[in-house]
C-alpha positions in Angstrom: -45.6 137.8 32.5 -44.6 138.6 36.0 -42.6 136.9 38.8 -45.8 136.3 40.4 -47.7 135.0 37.3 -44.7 132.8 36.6 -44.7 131.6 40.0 -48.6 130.7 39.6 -47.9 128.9 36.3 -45.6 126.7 37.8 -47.6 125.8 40.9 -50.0 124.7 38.3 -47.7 123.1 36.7 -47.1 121.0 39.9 -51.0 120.7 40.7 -51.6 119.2 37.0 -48.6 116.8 37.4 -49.4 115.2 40.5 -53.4 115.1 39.8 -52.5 113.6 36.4 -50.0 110.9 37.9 -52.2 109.9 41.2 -55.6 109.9 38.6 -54.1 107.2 36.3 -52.9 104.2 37.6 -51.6 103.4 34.1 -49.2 105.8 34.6 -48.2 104.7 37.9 -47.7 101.4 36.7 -45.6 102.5 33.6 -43.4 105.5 34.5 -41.9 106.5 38.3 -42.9 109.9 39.1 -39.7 111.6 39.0 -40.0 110.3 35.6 -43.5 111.5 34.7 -42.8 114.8 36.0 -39.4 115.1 34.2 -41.5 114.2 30.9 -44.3 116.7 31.2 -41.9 119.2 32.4 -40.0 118.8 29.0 -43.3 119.4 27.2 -44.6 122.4 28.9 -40.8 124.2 29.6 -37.9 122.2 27.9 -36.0 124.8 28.5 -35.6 124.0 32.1 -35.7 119.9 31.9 -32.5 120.4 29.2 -31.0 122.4 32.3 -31.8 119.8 34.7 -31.2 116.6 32.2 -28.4 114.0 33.4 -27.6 116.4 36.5 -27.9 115.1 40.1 -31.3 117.2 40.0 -33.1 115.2 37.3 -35.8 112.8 38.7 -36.1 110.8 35.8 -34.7 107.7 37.3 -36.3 108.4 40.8 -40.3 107.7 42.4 -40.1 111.2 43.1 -38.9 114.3 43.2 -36.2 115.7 45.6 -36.6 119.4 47.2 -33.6 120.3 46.0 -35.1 119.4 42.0 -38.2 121.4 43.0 -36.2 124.7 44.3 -33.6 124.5 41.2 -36.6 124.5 38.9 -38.5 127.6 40.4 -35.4 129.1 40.1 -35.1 128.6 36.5 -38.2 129.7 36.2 -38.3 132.7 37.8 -35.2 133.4 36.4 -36.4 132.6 32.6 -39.1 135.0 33.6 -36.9 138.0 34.3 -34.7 138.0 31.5 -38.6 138.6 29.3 -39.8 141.4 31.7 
């Protein structure tokens, strides 16, 4: 995969989350997003939400997610990405 594929996956990622979470106000009424997105984060790359988990960056506890969450992840997963190439 390259940096550019990766990149796409995760805007996808994002797309998927917040269609998901704005589509189902069962969700919305259940889990925060910061807290939905945190949970379907750890199923598609657990890898990264066990980097982020119990750090000032996790969103778990939050209605959304900060910029500074959304630029440590893409940068654990482009850098994920270039220890495969």
């Amino acid at each position: 995969m390259t940096h550019d594929e990766a990149l796409a996956e995760y805007d996808n990622f994002c797309i998927d989350v917040a269609q998901s979470y704005a589509g189902s106000e069962i969700l919305q009424m259940s889990q925060r997003y910061g807290q939905f997105y945190f949970n379907s984060l750890h199923e598609v790359r657990p890898d990264i939400a066990n980097k982020i988990r119990a750090t000032s960056l996790d969103p778990f506890f939050s209605d959304s997610v900060s910029l500074e969450t959304e630029q440590a992840v893409i940068e654990y997963w482009k850098s994920l990405i270039k220890t495969v190439e």
